[in-house]
RODOKOL-367171 format. One record per atom (N, C-alpha, C, O): x, y, z. Coordinates in steps of 0.2 Angstrom, whole numbers, plus 5000, padded with zeros to 4 digits. Example, Ala and Ser with C-alpha at 12.3 -4.5 7.8 and 13.67 -1.06 7.14 Angstrom:
<rs>
506649725039
506249785039
506649845039
507149835042
506449895035
506849955036
506450005039
506750065040
</rs>
This chain:
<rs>
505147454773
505247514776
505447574772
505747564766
505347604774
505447694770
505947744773
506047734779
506147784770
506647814772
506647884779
506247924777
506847894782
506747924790
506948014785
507548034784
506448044784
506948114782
506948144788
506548124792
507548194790
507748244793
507648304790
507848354793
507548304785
507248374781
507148374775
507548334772
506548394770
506548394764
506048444763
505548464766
506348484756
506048544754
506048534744
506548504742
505548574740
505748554734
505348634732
504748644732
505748664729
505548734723
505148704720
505248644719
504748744719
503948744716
504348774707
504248754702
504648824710
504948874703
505548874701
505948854705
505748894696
506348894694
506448964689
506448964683
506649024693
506649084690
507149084688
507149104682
507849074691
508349094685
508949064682
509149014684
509049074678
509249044672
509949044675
510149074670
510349034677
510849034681
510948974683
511248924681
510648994690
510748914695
509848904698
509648964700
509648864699
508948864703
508848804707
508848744705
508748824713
508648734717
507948694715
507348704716
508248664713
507648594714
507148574720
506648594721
507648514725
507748504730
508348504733
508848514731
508048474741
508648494745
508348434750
507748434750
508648394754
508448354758
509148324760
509648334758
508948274767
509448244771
508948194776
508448204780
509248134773
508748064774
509148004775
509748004773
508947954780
509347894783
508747844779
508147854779
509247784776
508847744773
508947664778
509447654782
508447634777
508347564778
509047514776
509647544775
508947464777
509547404776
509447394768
508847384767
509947404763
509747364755
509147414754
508647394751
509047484755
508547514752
508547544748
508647604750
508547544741
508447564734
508047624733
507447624735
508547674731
508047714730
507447734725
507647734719
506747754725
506447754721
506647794714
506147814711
507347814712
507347854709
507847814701
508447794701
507447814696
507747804689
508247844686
508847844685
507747904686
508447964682
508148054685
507648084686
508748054686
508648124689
508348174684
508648184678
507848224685
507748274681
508048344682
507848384679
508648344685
508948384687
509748374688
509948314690
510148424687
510948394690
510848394699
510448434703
511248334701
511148324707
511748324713
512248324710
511748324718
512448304722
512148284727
511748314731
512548194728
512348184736
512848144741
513048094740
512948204748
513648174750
513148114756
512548114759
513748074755
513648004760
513948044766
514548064768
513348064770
513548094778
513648024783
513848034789
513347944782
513847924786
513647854785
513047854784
513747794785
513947734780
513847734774
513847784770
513747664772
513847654766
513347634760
512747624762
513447614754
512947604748
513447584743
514047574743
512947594738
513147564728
512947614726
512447644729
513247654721
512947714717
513047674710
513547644710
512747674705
512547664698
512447694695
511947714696
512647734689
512547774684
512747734676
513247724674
512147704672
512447694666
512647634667
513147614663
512347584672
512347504675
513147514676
513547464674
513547564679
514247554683
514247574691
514247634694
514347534692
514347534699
515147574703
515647584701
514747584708
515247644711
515147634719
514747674722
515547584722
515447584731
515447664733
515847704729
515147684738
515147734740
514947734748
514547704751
515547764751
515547774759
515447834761
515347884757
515647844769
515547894773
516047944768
516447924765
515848014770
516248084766
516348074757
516748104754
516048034756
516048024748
515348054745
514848024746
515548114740
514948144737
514848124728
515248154724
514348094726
514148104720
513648134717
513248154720
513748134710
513648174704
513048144699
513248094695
512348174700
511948144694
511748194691
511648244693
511548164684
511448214678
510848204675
510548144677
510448244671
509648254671
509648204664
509848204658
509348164666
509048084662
509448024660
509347984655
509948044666
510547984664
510247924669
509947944674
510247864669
509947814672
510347814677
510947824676
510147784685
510447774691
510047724695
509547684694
510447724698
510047664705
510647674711
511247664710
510347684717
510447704721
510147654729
509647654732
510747614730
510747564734
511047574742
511647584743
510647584747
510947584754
511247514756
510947474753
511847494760
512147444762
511947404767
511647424772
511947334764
511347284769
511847284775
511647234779
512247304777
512547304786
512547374789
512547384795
512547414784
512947484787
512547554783
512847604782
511947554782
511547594776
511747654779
511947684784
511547674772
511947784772
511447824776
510847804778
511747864776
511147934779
511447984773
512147984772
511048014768
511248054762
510948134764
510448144768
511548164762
511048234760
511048244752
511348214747
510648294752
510348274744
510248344741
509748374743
510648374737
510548444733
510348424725
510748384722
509948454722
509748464715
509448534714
509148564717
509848544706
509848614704
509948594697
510048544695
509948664695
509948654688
510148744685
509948784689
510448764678
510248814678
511148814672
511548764671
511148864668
511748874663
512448864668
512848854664
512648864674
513148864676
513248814679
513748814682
512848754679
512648694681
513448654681
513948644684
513348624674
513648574670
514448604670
514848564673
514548674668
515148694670
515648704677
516248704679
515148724680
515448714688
515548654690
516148644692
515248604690
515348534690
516048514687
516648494690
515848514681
516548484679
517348514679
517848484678
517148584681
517648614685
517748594693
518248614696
517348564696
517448534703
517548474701
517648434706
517748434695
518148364695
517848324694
518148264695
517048324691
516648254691
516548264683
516548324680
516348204680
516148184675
515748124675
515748084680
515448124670
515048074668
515548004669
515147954669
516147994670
516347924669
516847904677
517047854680
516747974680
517047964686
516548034690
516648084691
516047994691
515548024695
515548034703
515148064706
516048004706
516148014714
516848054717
517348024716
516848104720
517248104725
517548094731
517048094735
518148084734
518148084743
518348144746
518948164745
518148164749
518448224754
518448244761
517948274763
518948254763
519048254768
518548274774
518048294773
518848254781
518248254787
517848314786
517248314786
518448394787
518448444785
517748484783
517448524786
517748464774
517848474767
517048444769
516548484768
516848384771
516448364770
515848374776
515248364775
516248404782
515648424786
515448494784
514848514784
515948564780
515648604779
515048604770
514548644769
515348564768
514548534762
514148524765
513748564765
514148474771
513548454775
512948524778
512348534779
513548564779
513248654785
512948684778
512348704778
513348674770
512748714766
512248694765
511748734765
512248604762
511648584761
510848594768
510248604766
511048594772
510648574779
510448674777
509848694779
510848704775
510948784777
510448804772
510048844773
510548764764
509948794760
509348774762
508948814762
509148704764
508348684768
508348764772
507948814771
508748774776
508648834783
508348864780
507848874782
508648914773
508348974771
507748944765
507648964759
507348904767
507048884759
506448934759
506248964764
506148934754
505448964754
505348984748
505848984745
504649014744
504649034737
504849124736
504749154731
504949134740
504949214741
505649234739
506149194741
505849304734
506349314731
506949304733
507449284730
506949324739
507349314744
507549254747
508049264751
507249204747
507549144748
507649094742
507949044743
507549124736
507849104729
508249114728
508749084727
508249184728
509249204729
509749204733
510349204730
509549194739
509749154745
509949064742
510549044741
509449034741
509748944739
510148964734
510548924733
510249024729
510549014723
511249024726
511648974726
511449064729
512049104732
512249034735
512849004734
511748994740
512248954743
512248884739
512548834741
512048874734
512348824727
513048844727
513448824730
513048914723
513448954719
514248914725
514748884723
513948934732
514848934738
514948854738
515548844738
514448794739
514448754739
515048714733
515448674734
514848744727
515048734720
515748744721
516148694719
515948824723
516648834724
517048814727
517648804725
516648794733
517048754739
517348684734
517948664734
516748664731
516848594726
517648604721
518148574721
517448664717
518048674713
518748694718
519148654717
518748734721
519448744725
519548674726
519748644721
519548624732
519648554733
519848534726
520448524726
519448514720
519548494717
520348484715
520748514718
520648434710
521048394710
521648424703
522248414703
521148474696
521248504692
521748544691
521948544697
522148584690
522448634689
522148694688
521948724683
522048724695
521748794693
521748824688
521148834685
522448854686
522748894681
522348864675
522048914674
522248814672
521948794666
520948764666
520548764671
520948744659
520448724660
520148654660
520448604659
519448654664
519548574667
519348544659
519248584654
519148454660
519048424656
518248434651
517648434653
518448424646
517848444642
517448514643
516848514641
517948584646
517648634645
517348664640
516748694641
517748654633
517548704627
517148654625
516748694623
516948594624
516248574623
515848584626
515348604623
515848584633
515548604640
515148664636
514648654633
515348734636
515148784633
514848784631
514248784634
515048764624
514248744617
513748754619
513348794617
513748664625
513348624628
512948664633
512348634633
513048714636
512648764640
512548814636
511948814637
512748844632
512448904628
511648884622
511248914619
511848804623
511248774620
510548764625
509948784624
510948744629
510448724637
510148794637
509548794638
510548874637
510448934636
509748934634
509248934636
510148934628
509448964622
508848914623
508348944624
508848864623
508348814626
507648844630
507048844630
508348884637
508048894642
507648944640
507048934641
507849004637
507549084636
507049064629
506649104626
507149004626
506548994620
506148964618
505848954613
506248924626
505548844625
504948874621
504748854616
504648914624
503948954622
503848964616
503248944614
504348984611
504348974604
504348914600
504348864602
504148904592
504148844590
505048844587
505148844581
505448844591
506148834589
506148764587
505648724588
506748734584
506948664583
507448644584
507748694588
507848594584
508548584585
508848604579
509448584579
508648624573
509148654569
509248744571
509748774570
508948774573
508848834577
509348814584
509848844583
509248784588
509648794592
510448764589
510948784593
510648734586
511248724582
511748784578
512348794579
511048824575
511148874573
511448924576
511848964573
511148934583
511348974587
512048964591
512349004594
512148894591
512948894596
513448864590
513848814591
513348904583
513648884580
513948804577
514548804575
513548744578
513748694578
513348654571
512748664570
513748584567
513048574564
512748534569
512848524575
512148504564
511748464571
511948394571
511848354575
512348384566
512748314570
513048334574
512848304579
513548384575
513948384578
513648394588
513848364593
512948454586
512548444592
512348394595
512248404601
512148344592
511848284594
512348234597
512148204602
513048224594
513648214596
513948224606
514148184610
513848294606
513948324609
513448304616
513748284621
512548314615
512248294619
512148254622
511748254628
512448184617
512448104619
512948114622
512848094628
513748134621
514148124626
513948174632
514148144637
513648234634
513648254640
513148234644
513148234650
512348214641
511948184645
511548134641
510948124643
511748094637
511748034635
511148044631
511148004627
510348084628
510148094624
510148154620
510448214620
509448134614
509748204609
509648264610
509748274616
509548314605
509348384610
508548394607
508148444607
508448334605
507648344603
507448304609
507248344614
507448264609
507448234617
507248264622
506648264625
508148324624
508048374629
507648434628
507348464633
507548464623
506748514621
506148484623
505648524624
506048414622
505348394621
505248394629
504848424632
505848344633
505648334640
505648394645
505348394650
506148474641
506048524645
505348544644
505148544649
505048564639
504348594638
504048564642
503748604646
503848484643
503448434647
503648464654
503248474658
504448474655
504248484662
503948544664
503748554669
503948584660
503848664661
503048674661
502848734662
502748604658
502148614655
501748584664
501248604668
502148534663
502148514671
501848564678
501348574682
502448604677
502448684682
501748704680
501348674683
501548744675
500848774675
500248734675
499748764677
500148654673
499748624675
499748624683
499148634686
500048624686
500048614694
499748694698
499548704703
500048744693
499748824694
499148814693
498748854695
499048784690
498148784686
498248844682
497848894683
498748864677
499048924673
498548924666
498748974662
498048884665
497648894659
497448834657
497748784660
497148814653
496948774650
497448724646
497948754644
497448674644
497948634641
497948654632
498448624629
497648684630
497648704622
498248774626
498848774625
498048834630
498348854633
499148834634
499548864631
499148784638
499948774641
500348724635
500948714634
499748704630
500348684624
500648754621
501348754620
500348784619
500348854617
501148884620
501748874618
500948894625
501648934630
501948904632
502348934635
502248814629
502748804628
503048784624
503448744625
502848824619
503148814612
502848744608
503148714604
502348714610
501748674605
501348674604
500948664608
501148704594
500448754591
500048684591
499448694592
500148624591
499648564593
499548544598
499948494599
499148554602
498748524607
498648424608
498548384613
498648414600
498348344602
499148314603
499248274608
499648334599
500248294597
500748334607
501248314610
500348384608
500548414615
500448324620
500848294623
499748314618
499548274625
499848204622
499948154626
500048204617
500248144615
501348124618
501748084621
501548214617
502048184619
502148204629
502548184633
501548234630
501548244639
501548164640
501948144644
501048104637
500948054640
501548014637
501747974641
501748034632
502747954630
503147984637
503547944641
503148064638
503648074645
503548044651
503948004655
502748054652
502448054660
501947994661
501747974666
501847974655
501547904656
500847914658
500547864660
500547984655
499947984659
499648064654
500048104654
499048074651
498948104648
498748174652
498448174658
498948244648
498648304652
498048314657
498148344663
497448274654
496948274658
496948214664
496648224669
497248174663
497148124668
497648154673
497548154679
498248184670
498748194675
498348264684
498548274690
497848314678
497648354680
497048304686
497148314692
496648264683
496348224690
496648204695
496348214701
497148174694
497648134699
497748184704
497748174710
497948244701
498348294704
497548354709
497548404713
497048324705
496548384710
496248324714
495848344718
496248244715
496148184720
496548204726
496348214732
497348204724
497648224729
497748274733
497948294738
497448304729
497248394733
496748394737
496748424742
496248344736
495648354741
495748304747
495448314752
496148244744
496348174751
496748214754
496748204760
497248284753
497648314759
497048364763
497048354769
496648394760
496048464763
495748414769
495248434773
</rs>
């Protein structure tokens, strides 16, 4: 059996550099239903609107009940189990964007305590935002800026609640920084033939120390995360039909085409051109 959605929507685009939604969904699963999902490519949050499950991140489990919301992070490993007497009904927000990481870890989560509990309250009004960004979804500017704003309240609501001392700063901020000012530059210069001594360079750090840095906040390196953000990005205009594959290596910062299709297929398991077939098969079995 497959999962019953009551709503799902997912951005095509990701304009800005801030905060951007991914997806947005709210789904009731089967008995013991495992979700299909490895590792997230996006930061995630998903409150348990009403029994229960296993959350996994990093092969540690984490029971998770009604009014309990968690925390996933872009290519950290997961598994995601509904309960064989009492299975969850999830809502499901992903986003991404330089304010990400830090608003988070100022609302209380980290990589080693990735769940929250919150009250009846606290937890039906996350419910009204998530359900509220599907209400205004769409690709039109105004419904981008629209889902960003209601991340942004979602977020705040998250930090207020939160358990931290306002007055100071939460845990692992001034690494946090760094770590987003990198994700930064990443973001405004994939296009380029940048490297990770260039982006090291730029948040003044050496590249031990960056590498350091991005095993501890998302567990691989920052050539890892360059290589897999270009793929995903390369992803986006393969699916625009945005040019030619010499083309969309080009524009994301790889002057090689062939070593292009070589690292599209180590990410995605499937070479540029094959992935462009699969993807105009399924265009014509929907027409």
């Amino acid at each position: 059996m497959e999962p019953t959605y009551h709503y799902y929507f997912k951005n095509k685009f990701r304009p800005l550099a801030s905060l951007s939604l991914h997806e947005v969904a709210g789904f009731s699963c089967p008995k013991s239903y495992i979700l299909p999902l490895e590792k997230a490519d996006a930061h995630a949050l998903y409150l348990v609107y009403q029994g229960k499950g296993v959350y996994a991140m990093n092969n540690t489990e984490f029971p998770v009940k009604e009014n309990d919301i968690f925390v996933m992070y872009p290519n950290v490993p997961v598994r995601c189990t509904a309960d064989s007497d009492d299975p969850w009904e999830l809502q499901a927000l992903s986003f991404d964007g330089v304010d990400a990481r830090l608003l988070l870890n100022a609302a209380g989560f980290e990589p080693k305590n990735p769940v929250r509990t919150l009250d009846n309250y606290n937890a039906e009004q996350i419910a009204k935002v998530i359900s509220g960004i599907f209400a205004w979804r769409g690709q039109e500017i105004f419904s981008l800026a629209q889902s960003t704003a209601m991340i942004y309240l979602l977020l705040s609501a998250l930090v207020k609640t939160s358990s931290f001392d306002q007055n100071t700063m939460p845990p692992g901020w001034t690494g946090t920084v760094h770590f987003q000012k990198a994700l930064d530059y990443i973001s405004a210069n994939f296009r380029k033939t940048i490297s990770v001594a260039d982006i090291a360079d730029h948040v003044s750090l050496s590249r031990s120390r960056l590498f350091r840095l991005f095993k501890q906040q998302i567990f691989i390196s920052p050539q890892q995360y360059l290589t897999e953000y270009r793929i995903r990005e390369a992803i986006l205009l393969l699916e625009r039909r945005a040019g030619s594959i010499k083309e969309i290596s080009f524009a994301v910062g790889i002057e090689d085409p062939l070593y292009f299709s070589n690292l599209f297929k180590q990410v995605t398991g499937k070479s540029p051109k094959n992935y462009m077939k699969e993807l105009s098969g399924s265009e014509e079995e929907s027409e």
